[in-house]
Every structure is written in C-alpha cells, then in structure tokens.
N, C-alpha and C positions, 0 to 999 in steps of 0.2 A: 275660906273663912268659916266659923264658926258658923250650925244652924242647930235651932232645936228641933229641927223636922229630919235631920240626918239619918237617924235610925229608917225612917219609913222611905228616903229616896230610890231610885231604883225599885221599886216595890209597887203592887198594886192598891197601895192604901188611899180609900177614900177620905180627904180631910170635911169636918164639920164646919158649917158656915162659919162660925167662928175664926177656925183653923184656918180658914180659906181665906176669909180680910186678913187676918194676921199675914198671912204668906207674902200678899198681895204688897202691905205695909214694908214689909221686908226687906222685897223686892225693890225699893224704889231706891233705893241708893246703888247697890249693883247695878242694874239697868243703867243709871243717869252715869257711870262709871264709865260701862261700855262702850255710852256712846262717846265721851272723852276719848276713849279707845281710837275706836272707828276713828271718830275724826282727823285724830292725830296720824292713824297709820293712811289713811285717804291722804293726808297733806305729806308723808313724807314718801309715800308713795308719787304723785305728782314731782316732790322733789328728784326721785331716782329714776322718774321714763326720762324728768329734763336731762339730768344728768348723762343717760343713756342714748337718749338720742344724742347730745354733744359728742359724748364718744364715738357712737357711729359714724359721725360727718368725720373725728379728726381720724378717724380708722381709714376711711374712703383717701382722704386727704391723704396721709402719709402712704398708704398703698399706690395710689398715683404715680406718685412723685417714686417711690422705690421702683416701680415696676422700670421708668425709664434708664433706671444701674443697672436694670437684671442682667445676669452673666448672658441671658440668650443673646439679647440684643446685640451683644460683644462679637458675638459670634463671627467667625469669616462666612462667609457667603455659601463657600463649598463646604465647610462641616455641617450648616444649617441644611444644605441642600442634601446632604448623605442620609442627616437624620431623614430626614424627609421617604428620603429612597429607600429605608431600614424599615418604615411605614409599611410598605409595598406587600401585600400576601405573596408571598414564595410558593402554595400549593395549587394555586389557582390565577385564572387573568382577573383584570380589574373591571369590575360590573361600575355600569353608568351611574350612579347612584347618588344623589346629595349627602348618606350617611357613612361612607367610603372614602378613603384615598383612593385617588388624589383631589377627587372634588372636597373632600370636606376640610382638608388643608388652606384653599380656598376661601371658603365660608369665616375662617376664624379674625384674618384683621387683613386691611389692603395688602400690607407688606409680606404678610404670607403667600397671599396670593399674588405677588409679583414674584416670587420664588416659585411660585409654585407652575407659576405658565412660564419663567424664565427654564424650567428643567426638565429638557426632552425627555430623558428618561423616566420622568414619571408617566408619562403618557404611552410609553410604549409597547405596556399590555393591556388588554383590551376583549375583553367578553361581550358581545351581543347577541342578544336573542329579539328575533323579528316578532313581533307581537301577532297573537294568535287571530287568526279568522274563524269562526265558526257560522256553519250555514244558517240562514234566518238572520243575521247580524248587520248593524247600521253599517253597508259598506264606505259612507264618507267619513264614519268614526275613525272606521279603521284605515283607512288612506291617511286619513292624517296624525293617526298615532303613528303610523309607517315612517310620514317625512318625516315629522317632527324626531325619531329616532336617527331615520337618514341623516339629517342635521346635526345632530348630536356626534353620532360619529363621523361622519366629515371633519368635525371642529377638531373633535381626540385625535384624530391622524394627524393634522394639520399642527399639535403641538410635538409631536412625537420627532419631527425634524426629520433628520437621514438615521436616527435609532435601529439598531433591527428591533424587528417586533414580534410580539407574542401575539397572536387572536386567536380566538374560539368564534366559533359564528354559529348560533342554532335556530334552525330553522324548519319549523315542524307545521302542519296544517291543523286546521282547528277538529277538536278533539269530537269527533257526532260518527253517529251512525248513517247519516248522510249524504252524497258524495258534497265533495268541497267544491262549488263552482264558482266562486270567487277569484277571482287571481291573485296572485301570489305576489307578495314584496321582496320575494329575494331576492331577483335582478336589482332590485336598489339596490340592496346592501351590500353585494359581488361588485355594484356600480362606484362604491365608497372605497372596497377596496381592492379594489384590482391596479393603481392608478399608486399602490404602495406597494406592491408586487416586487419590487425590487430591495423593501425593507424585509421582506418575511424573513422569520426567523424558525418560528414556529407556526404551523396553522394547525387549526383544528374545525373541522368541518362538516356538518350536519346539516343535511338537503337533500331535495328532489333529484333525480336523475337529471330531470330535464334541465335544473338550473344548473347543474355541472358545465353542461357545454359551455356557458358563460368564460368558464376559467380553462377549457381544455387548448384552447390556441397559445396557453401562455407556453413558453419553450425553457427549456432549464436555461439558457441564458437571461432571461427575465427572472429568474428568482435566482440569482450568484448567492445570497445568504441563506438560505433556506437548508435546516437540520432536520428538522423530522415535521411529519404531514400525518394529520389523524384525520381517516377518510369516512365517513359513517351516512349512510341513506336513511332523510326522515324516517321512509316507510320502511323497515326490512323485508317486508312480504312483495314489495312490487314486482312484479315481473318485467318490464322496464328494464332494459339492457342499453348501456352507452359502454361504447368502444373507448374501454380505459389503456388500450394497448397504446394509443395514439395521445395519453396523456403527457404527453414529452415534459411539461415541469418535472418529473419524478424523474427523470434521469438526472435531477442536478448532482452537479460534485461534490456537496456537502453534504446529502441528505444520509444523514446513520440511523433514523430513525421511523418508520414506517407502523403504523395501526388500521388496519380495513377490517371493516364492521359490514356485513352484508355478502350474501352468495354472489351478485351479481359485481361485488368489486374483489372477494379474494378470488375470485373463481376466473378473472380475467389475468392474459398473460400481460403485467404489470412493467412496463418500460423503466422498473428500478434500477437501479446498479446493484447489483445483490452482494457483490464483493464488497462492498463499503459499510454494507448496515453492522452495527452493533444493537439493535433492537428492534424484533419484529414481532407482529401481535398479528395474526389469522382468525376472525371470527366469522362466522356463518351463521344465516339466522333466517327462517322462512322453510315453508312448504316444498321449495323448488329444488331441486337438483343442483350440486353443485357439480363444477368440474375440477374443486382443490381432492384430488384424490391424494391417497395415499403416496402413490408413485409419484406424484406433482409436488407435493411437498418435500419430499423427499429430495429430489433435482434442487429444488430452492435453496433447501436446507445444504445441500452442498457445494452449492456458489457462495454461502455468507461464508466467507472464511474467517471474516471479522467479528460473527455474532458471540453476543455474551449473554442476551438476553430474548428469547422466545416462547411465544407463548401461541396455542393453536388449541381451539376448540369450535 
C-alpha cells in the first residue's frame, strides 16, 4: 500500500516527533488487518490439523484392512519359507542375535514366527562364540553369561531338526597379560554340541588343546555327514600337544575339505583320508618347531589326488 515515508524505509532515517505519531497513526489500520490475518489463518489452520488428523485415522483404517489382501499373505507356506531361507547370509554361519536372521523374522508378527520355528533349515547354521573371561573378572557374571549362551544354543540345535549343520564355535581366553585361572566354558558349549555330531556338516573350530579331547572319542561313524572341518587352537603359541593322530572323526567318508591352523595340529600325522580331499589349507603359527616339513608335505600332497584347492604357509 501506499506510504509517504517509502522513500526513507530500509534506511537509517531518524523520523521527527511529529513523523513518529504520524507513523504510529498510520499504522493502526494495517496492524488491526493483520490481526484479521492471523486470526483467520489460526482458525483455518485448526480447520486443516482437524482435517489431517481424519485423514490419518482413515489412512490407518484402509491400510488395516489392505494389509489382510496382501499378496504375502496368499503366499504358500513353502515360498514364504524359501524367502525366508533366501534371508540366510551365504558367507558366514548365523550369529545369535536379536538383529539377524533367523531371530529377527521372529520378532516381526506371531505368524512369522511360527514359520520361522516351523523351518529346520533356518536354524541350521550357527556361530558361537563363548564369552570372554578375563583375570580380576566377576566369575558368577560370567558363569551365567556362559549358561545363558549354553541355553541359547541348545534351543538353536534343537530347532534345526535332523538338518545337516553348519557351526563355527570360537572360543578364546580372556585377553591380559595375566595367566587365565578361571575355567573355561568350553566344555559347555562341546556339551551342546557334540549330542548333534551326527548333523555336522561343516564345523569350524577354535580352542584349547585341552578342550579338544572333549571331541577326540567321536569316530568317523558318528559324523556320516561331515564335509570339511576347520581346526584352529585359541592360542597358536601353546606348546601343548594332543594326539590328533587318534582324531578318528577325520577319517569320515565325506570329508573334502580340511583347514589346520597351528604347528602342533599340521605338524601332526592327521587320520584324514587324503585321497578324497579337494581342499586343504596348512598353516603354522608359533615359536615351536614344526614337523610339516618340506618332505611331509610333499607325501600329502601326493595322496590328494582329488585336490583342486591348497594352500600351505
């Protein structure tokens, strides 16, 4: 709208008393405009949260009701349960974990989760790692961080059915410069699964020497599915020797696949079928002496007649 003060707006001009009632005078009708302004956009404001919020409720409404046409729902049981399986990391076994397949298929509505414990196969791989002790440490914390795991896997086996299975087990002592004289949880978790020993498919296995013997009585006829077996000692420096000669699981029929990690397990003459493997990994690691010499590998290397894949450092 017109002012006769336009030229000086934006500017630092001081108006004269005068100029200043006049301004003021001016002023009183714009102002009383504004607030008609305000008002009105206040009230149709009000009108459009009402508006907004109705919408919202009939948005909730009609999604409801859509969600029970969804094509999932339609779904057969077995494509729901593939997708399910399609889920599953391919590079790695399945960590226990609330934010992971297969627990968190679970979490989403009952009915997932009855798919989801109705389908061996998602359960049938399976990464554990035994929680750590370190010296000075609440040992009843850590006892029952132990069951509470033990429990946990127990439960996972126990969905997995007659599956073969995939595990990794890692089990390392707690990380000091201290000796560790706490004892160890491994026996649990060898205790969870030894008792599926007839499901291995794959194992992967990272411990003490000493909790080895746990598993050395098993016999290649207690693991009939068992393909490859990756053998690795927490510690690689130990000096600690167990008579893996007498490992007799490793002569199973099926095994093509073999990984030792540690002087004191390549360095042992291995009860493998060596004819059969298609994949072998020799690593050594520690202060100690081995006895994979040149000539020893060698002998090995010309019993796999099956190998396609070796690796030896």
């Amino acid at each position: 709208m017109p002012s006769l003060f336009a030229p000086h707006l934006g500017t630092n001009y001081c108006p004269t008393d005068e100029e200043a009632s006049h301004i003021k005078s001016f002023l009183v009708e714009p102002e009383s405009r504004l607030k008609r302004l305000d008002d009105k956009i206040a009230e149709l404001q009000n009108e459009l949260d009402k508006l907004a919020a109705e919408r919202e409720s009939l948005v909730v409404y009609i999604d409801s009701h859509k969600a029970l046409i969804s094509p999932l729902r339609s779904l057969p049981l077995d494509i729901v349960q593939e997708i399910f399986l399609a889920c599953i990391p391919t590079h790695r076994n399945c960590v226990m974990g609330a934010s992971e397949v297969p627990v968190l298929l679970g979490r989403v509505c009952s009915s997932w989760r009855a798919i989801a414990l109705s389908t061996p196969r998602l359960w049938s791989r399976l990464h554990i790692v035994e929680p750590q002790r370190f010296y000075g440490s609440d040992l009843t914390l850590a006892e029952a961080k132990a069951a509470q795991r033990f429990a946990a896997t127990k439960t996972w086996l126990s969905r997995s059915g007659n599956c073969p299975l995939s595990i990794s087990l890692l089990c390392r002592p707690g990380e000091t410069q201290f000796p560790v004289t706490m004892p160890s949880s491994t026996p649990l978790f060898l205790q969870a699964l030894i008792p599926f020993a007839a499901c291995w498919q794959h194992i992967d296995l990272t411990l003490s020497p000493a909790a080895l013997y746990s598993i050395l009585p098993l016999m290649e006829s207690d693991v009939p599915l068992l393909q490859s077996v990756r053998l690795q000692y927490d510690n690689p420096f130990t000096p600690h020797r167990v008579d893996l000669g007498n490992f007799m699981m490793l002569r199973g029929s099926r095994i093509s696949s073999f990984c030792g990690v540690g002087n004191e397990i390549v360095g042992e003459s291995l009860p493998l079928q060596w004819h059969q493997l298609t994949l072998l990994e020799m690593t050594t690691a520690g202060p100690w002496q081995t006895s994979l010499t040149s000539e020893r590998m060698l002998e090995i290397l010309r019993q796999c007649a099956e190998l396609r894949t070796c690796k030896s450092a």
